[in-house]
Structure formats: C-alpha cells, structure tokens
BANUFI-727358 format. One record per residue (C-alpha): residue number from 1; z, y, x. Coordinates in steps of 0.5 Angstrom, whole numbers. Layout:
<atoms>
atom i = NUM, c3 = Z, c2 = Y, c1 = X
...
</atoms>
This chain:
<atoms>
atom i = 1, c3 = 202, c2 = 199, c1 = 222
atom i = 2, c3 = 199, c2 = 195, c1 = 216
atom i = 3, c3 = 203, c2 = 198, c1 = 209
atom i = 4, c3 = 207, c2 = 194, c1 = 205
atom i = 5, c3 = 206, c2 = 190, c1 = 199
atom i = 6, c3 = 210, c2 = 190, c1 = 192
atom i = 7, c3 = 215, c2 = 186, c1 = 191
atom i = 8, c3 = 217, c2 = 187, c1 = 183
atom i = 9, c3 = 224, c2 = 183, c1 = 182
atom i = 10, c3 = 222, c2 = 179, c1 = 175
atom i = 11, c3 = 229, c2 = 175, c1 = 175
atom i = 12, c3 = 236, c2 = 175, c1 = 179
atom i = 13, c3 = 242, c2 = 171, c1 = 177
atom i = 14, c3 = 245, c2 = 166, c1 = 179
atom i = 15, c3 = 241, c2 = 160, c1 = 179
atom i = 16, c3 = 235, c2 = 163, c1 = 181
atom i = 17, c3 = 230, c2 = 170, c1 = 183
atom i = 18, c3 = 224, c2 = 169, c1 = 181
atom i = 19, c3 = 219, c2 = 175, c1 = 184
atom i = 20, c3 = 212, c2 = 177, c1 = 184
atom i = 21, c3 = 209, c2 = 180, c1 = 191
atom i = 22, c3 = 202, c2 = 184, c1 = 190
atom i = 23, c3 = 198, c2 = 185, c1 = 197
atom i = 24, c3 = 193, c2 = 191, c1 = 198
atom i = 25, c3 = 187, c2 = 187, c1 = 202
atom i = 26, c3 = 192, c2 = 188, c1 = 210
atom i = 27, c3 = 199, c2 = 189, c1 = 207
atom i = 28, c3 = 204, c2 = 185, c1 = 209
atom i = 29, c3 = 211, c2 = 183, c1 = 207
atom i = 30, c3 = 215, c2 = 184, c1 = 213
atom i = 31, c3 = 220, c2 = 180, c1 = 218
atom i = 32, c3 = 224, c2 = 176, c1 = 213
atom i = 33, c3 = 227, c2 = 170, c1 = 213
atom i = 34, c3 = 229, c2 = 166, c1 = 207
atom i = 35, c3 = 236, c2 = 165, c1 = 205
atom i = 36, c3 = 235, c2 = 160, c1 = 200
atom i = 37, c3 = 230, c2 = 154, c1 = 199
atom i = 38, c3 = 223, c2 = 158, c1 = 195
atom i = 39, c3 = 218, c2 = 156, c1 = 191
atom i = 40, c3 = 211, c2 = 160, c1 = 192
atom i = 41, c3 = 206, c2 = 159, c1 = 186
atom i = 42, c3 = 200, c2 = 163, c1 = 188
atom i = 43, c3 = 197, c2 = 167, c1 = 182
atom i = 44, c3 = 191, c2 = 169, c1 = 186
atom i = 45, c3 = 187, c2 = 166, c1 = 192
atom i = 46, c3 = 192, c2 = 168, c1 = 198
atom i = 47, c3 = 189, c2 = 168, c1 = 204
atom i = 48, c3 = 195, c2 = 169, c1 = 209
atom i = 49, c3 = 195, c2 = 170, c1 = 216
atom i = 50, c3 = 203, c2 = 167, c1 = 216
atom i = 51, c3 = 206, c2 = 171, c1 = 223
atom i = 52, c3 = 211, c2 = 166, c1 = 226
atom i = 53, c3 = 217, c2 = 167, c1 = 231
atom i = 54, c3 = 215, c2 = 167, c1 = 238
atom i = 55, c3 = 208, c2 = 170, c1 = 237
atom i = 56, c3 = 204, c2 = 165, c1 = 234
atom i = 57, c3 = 200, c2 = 166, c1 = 227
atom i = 58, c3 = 196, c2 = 161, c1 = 223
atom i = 59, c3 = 192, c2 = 162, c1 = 216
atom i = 60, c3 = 193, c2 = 158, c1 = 211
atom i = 61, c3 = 189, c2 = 158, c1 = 203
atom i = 62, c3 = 193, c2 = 158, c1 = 196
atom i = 63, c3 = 188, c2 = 156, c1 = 192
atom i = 64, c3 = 191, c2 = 160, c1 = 185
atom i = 65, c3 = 194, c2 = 156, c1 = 181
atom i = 66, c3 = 197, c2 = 152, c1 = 186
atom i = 67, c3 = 204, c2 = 152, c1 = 190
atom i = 68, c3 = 208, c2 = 150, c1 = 196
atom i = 69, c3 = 216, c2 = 150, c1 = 197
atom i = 70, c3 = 219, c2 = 152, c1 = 204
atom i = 71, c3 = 226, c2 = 150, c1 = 205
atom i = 72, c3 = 232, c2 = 156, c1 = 207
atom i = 73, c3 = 231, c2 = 158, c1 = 214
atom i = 74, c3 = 224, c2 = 160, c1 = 215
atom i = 75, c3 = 223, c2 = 166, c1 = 218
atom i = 76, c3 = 216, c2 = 169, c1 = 218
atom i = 77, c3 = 212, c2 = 175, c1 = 216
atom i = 78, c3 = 206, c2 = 175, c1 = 210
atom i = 79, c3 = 200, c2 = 178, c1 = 212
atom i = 80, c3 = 193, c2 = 178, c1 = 206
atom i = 81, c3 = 188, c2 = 177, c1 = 211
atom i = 82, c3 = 182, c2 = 176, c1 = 205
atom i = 83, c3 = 178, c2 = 183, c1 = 203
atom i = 84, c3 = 181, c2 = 183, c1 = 196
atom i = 85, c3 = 188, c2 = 184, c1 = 192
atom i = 86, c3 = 194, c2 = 177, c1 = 194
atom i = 87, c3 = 199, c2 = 176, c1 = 189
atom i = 88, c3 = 204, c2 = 170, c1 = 189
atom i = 89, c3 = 210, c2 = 169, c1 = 184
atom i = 90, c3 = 217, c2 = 166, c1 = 189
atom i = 91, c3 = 223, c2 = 162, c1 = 186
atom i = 92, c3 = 229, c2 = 162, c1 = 191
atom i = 93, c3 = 234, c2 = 156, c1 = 188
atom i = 94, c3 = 241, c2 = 159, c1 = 189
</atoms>
C-alpha cells in the first residue's frame, strides 16, 4: 500500500477549485476521477507514473513550471515515481 499525498484545498467557489497536491517519493493520489475540465501546473519536476483503468500505466515528466489541461471524465491514479518530493497546483473550471 503506497501512502497518500497531501492535497490542501487553496480556492473553492463557484467558478473554480484550485488545490495544491504534495507527494512524498511513492505516494500516490488514489482512484479518481475528474468531474470537471482541470488544469495542472506543475510547481516542481512531477515524475509520475499515471495508472490508467483496465491496468495500463505510463510515465510522464512535467518539467516545472510548466502545465497540461485534461477534460472531465479522466479517470486515473497519480503516482510520484521520482526519488524526491512532487507537487503540482490543479484548477478545475466549474
């Protein structure tokens, strides 16, 4: 069982919900899925390994600095494959 990350709510009304997740080195976000289109900015490098329905997984690199936008419906688990600390800020438009 791989430990949670920290996600600290930063804004939520009724446009947006902004919030910042914080990953030890193998902690991992859990099954989700998204409810609304989101943006992700990644405030440090996020080496995640992205666990995908039906068992497939990929890696992928957000240099920090840098984002991705996803549309509502993706359903995945977060994992921080790297050896240091990941964090990223996620914007869901309402």
């Amino acid at each position: 069982m791989r430990p949670a990350c920290t996600a600290t709510m930063m804004i939520d009304d009724a446009r947006v919900r902004v919030t910042r997740f914080d990953f030890a080195p193998g902690a991992e976000t859990g099954w989700h899925r998204h409810g609304f289109d989101y943006v992700i900015t990644a405030v440090t490098d996020c080496e995640m390994l992205i666990e995908e329905p039906g068992g497939g997984t990929r890696q992928v690199l957000v240099p920090a600095g840098t984002a991705y936008r996803r549309s509502e419906g993706v359903e995945h688990n977060v994992v921080n494959a790297g050896a240091g600390r990941m964090s990223f800020v996620e914007v869901e438009l309402k």
